[in-house]
C-alpha positions in Angstrom: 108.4 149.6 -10.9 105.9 151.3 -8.7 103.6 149.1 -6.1 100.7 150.4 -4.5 100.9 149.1 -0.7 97.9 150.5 0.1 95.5 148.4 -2.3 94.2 144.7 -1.8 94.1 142.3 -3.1 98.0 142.9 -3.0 101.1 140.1 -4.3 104.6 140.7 -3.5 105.9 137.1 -2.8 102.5 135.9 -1.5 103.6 138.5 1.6 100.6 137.9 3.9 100.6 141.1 6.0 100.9 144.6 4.9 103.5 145.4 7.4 105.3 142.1 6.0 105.5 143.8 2.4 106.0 147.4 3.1 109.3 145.6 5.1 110.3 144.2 1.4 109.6 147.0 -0.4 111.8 149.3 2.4 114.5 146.7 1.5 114.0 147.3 -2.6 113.8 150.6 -2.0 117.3 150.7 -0.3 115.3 150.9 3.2 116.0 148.9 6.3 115.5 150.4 9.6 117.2 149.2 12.9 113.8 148.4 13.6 113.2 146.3 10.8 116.9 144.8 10.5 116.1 143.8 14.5 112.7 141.9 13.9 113.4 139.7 10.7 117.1 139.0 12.7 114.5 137.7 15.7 112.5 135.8 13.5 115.8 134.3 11.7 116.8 133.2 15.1 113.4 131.8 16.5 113.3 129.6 13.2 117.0 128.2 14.5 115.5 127.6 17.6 112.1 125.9 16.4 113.7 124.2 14.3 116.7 122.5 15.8 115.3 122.8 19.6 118.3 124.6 21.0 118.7 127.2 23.5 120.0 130.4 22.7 123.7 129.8 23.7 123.9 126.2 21.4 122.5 128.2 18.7 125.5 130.6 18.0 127.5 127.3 18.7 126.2 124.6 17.2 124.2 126.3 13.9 126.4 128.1 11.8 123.4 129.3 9.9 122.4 131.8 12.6 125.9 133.7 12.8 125.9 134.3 8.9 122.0 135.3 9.4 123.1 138.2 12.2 126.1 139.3 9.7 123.9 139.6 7.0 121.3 141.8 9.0 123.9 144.3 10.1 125.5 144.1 6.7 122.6 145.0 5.4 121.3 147.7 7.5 124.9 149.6 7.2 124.7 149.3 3.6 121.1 150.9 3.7 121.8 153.4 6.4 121.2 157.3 5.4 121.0 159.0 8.7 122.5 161.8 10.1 125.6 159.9 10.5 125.8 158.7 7.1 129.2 159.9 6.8 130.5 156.7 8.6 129.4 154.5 7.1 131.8 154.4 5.1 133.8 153.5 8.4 131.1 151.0 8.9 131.2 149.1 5.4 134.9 148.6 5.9 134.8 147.0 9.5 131.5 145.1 8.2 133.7 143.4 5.1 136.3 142.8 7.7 134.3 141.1 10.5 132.0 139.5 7.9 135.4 137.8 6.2 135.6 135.8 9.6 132.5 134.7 9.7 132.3 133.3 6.3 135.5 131.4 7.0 134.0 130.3 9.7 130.8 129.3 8.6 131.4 128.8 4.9 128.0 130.7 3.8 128.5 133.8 1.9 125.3 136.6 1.6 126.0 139.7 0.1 124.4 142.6 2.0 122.9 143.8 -1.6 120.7 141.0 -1.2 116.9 141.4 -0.5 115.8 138.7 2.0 112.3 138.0 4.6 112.6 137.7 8.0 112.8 133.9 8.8 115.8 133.0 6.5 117.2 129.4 7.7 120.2 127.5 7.1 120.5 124.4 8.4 124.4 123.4 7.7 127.9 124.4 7.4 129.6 125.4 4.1 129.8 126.2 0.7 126.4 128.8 0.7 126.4 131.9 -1.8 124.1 134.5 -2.0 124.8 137.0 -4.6 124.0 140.6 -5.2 120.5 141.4 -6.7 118.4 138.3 -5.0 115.9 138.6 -3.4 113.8 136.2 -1.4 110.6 136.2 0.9 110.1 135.3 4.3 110.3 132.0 6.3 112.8 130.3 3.2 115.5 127.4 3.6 118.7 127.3 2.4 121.0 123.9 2.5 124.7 123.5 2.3 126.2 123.7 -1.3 123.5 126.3 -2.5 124.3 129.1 -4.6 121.4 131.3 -6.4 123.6 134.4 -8.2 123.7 136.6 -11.1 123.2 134.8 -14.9 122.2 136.1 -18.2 122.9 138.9 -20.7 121.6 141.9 -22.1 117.9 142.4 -21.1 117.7 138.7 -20.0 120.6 139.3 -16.9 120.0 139.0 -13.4 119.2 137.2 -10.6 116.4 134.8 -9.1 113.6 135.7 -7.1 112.5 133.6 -4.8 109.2 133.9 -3.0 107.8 132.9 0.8 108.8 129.7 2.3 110.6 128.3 -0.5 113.4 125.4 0.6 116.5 125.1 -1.5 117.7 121.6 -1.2 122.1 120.4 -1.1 123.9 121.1 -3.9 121.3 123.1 -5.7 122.0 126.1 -8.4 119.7 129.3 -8.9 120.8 131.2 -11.9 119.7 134.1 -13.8 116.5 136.4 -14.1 113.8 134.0 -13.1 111.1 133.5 -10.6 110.4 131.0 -7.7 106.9 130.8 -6.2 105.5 130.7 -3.3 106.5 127.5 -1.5 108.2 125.9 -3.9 111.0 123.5 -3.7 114.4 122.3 -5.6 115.7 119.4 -5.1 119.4 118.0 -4.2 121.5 119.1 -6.6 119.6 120.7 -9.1 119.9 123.5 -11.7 117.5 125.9 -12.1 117.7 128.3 -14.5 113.4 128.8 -15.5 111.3 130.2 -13.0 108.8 127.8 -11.4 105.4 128.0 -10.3 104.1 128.1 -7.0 104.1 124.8 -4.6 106.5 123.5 -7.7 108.8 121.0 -6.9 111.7 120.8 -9.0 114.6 118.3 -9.6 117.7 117.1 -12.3 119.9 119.0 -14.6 118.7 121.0 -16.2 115.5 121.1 -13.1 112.2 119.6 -14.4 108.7 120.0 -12.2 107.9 116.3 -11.4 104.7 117.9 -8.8 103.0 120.7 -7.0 102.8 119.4 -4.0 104.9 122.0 -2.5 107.8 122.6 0.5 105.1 122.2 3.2 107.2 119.1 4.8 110.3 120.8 4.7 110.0 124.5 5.9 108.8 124.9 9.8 108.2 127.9 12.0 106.7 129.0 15.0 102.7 129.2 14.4 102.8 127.3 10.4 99.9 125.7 11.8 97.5 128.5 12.5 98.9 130.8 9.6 96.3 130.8 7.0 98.1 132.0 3.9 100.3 128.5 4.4 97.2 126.9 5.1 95.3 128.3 1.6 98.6 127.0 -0.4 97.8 123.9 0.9 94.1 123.7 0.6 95.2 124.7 -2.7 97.5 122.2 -3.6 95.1 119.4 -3.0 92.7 120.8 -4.7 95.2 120.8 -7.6 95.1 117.4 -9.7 96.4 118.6 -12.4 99.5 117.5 -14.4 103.1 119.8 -13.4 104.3 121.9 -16.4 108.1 120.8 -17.1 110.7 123.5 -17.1 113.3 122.2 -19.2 
């Protein structure tokens, strides 16, 4: 599918900059520049340390989250890499795998380097996290212990969720299949999701229903939410919106 960065309006995830989405389509396109790999892993961090209030140091220590964020970064840049020294990376992928076995032993979250995440990613606890190959998710997105969002499906119908900006994956939850989560959206503890949901849905129960579009504003927080004005329009938005939720299941 082509996309035409240079035209506006312009949708990829509700992506509200055009650097922002030129950054995702590099990583769809099999693109991801030191340059690039180095911001989102800043803004993965700040979130970490917004979030939980900790200094640098406590970070690594204390939030598990943050180690498999800088793991997936680098995994992800040598994966992408086509340089002049392309040739090692071969040498790369193998010490990569190696050093990225430790950390998911050590912090139980698993993210494939095939996967197509924002900057911003957050995971708040220890254990039990999968990302699989072929997601791909927007910026500024939470991720809770016991999540895993992977490959589903058959046929025309296989693949694997989508998830949009500032979406917030709750305990427990499953993500299956080719579907699509909107813009700050949320899924409850423990649910299954295997429809895509609108944006600001909030989703809960096996299979996942939409009980409200209210949204994952009380759950997702970074540096500057106040003052960003997509985030503010989704919400201006979802008061605005008194209509009844569409069910999923």
């Amino acid at each position: 599918m082509a996309y035409n960065l240079a035209k506006r309006p312009y949708t990829l995830f509700g992506l509200s900059t055009l650097s922002e989405k030129r950054n995702l389509m590099n990583q769809m396109n099999n693109v991801y520049p030191f340059r690039t790999a180095w911001r989102d892993l800043l803004s993965d961090l700040d979130r970490y340390r917004f979030t939980d209030g900790r200094s640098l140091l406590s970070m690594f220590i204390m939030s598990p989250g943050s180690l498999a964020c800088l793991s997936y970064r680098i995994g992800r840049w040598i994966w992408c890499y086509s340089g002049p020294l392309a040739a090692l990376t071969v040498i790369l992928k193998v010490l990569y795998i190696l050093a990225n076995r430790v950390v998911e032993i050590t912090t139980g979250i698993s993210i494939t380097p095939r996967a197509q995440i924002g900057a911003g990613l957050y995971i708040g606890h220890f254990g039990e996290v999968f990302v699989g190959e072929g997601v791909i998710m927007g910026i500024n997105c939470n991720l809770s212990q016991g999540v895993t969002i992977g490959i589903s499906g058959r046929g025309d119908k296989r693949g694997s969720p989508q998830l949009g900006d500032r979406v917030y994956i709750a305990p427990g939850a499953k993500l299956f299949g080719k579907i699509t989560l909107g813009d700050d959206s949320a899924v409850g503890a423990n649910a299954v999701v295997s429809r895509s949901l609108p944006v600001r849905a909030v989703a809960v129960g096996i299979p996942a229903k939409v009980i409200s579009l209210k949204g994952s504003f009380e759950y997702i927080l970074y540096r500057q939410m106040e003052n960003d004005p997509v985030r503010l329009n989704s919400i201006a938005q979802a008061e605005q919106n008194s209509e009844a939720p569409p069910e999923i299941g």
